[in-house]
N, C-alpha and C positions, 0 to 999 in steps of 0.2 A: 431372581427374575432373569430371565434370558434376555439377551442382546437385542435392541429393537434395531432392523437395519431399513437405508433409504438405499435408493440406487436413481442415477440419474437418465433420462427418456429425452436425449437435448438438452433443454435448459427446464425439462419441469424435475423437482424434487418427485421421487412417487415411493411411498410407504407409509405409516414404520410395517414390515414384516418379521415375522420369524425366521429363523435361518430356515429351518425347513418352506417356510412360504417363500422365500428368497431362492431357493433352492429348483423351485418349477414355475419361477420370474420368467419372463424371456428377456435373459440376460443373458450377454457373451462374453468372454474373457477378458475385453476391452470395457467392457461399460464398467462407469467408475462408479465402489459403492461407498457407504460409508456408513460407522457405527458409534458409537461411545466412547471406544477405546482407541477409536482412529484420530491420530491430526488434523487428520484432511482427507477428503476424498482419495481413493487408490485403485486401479482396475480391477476386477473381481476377481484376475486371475494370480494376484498377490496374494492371497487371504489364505490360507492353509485349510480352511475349514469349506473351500467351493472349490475345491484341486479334484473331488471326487466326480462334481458334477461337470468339470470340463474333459476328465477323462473320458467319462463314460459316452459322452453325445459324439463319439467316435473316433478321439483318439485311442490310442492302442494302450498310452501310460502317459501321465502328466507329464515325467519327466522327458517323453519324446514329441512333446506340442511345440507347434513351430511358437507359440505363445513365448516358451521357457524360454528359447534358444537364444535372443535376442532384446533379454527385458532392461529394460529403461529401467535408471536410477531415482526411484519415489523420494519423496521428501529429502533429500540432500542435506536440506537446512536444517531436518528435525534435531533433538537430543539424541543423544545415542541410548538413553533411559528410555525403558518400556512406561513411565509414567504421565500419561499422555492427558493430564489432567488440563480441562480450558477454563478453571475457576481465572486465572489471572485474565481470561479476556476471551474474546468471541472468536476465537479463530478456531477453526473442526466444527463448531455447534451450528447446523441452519436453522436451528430454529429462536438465538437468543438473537435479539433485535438491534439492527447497528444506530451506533451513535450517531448523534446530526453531524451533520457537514458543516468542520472549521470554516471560518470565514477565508477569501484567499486572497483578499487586499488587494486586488489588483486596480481596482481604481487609484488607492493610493499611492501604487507602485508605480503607474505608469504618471500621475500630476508628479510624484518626485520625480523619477524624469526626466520629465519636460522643465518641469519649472527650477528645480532643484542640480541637484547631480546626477550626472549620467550615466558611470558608470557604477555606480552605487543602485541609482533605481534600475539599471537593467537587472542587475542581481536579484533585486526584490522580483522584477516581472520575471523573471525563470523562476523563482521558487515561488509566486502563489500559480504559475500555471500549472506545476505540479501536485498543487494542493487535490484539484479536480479527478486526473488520471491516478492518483494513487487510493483515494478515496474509494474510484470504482472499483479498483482489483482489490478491495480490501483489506486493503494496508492503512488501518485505522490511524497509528501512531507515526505514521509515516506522512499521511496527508496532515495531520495534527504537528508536525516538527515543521514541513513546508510552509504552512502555517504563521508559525512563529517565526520564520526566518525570512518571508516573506515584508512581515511587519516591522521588525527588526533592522532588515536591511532601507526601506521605505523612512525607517524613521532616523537612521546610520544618515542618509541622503539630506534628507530637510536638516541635522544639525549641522552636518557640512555645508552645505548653501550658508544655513545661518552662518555659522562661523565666516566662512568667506568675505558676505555682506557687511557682517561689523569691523574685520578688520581691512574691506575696500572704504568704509564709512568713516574710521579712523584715521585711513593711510588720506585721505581729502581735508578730512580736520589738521590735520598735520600737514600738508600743503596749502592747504588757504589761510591757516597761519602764520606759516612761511611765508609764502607770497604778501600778507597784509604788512609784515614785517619788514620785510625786507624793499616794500615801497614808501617806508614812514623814515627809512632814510636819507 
């Protein structure tokens, strides 16, 4: 079965085509497309198999398009393997469905705090506001660790406070002892 591709019109997905129907798209070397065997979206004019179609709409040779001469580094982050498989998770596929949105504790975050410790619950408040902006850019596991570190820190807070509290609770029993003590003299 041949490659089903989308290509992006703004922010609407629009396909699936054929390469050949992809082929007399009104697409330009900059519109990012994308297929199966891609990671992630890529400009059209990376693709080996649409080199013919930017030459011909009147460059002279692909390898003389002002496109070549100055191309940006795609996928940085990917493997250097051509096995570009997204069974382990949704990242390339628009069409498999994202996970709900972790929780980002920030109410917890911010009553530790206030009420708790401070410099503990700021750390939980910087990591669940990041729960929200890494969620949107699709960094599933990413808003999912902010998340937990979020919570983490938020709850790091409230047992500090605690601890504080029982050994300020202590450190008065152990004074008002003393003192009762040392007036029975």
């Amino acid at each position: 079965m041949d490659k089903e591709y989308y290509y992006l019109n703004g922010d609407t997905k629009v396909g699936p085509f054929s390469l050949d129907a992809l082929k007399s798209a009104p697409i330009n070397p900059d519109t990012l497309v994308w297929n199966s065997s891609l990671p992630d979206w890529v400009a059209a004019r990376t693709l080996p198999e649409l080199q013919d179609v930017f030459a011909a709409a009147g460059n002279t040779s692909a390898s003389s398009s002002n496109y070549d001469q100055r191309e940006p580094k795609y996928n940085t982050h990917a493997a250097s393997s051509t096995d570009y498989s997204t069974s382990g998770g949704t990242f390339g596929d628009p069409n498999m469905p994202k996970p709900p949105m972790p929780d980002n504790y920030l109410v917890w975050a911010i009553l530790s705090t206030v009420l708790c410790c401070m410099p503990l619950g700021i750390v939980s408040i910087i990591n669940s506001t990041k729960v929200s902006s890494a969620y949107a850019l699709g960094d599933y596991v990413g808003a999912d660790n902010a998340s937990k570190n979020a919570k983490k820190w938020a709850m790091w807070s409230a047992i500090a406070a605690g601890v504080v509290w029982l050994l300020y609770v202590i450190f008065l029993i152990i004074i008002g002892v003393g003192a009762a003590m040392s007036s029975d003299v």
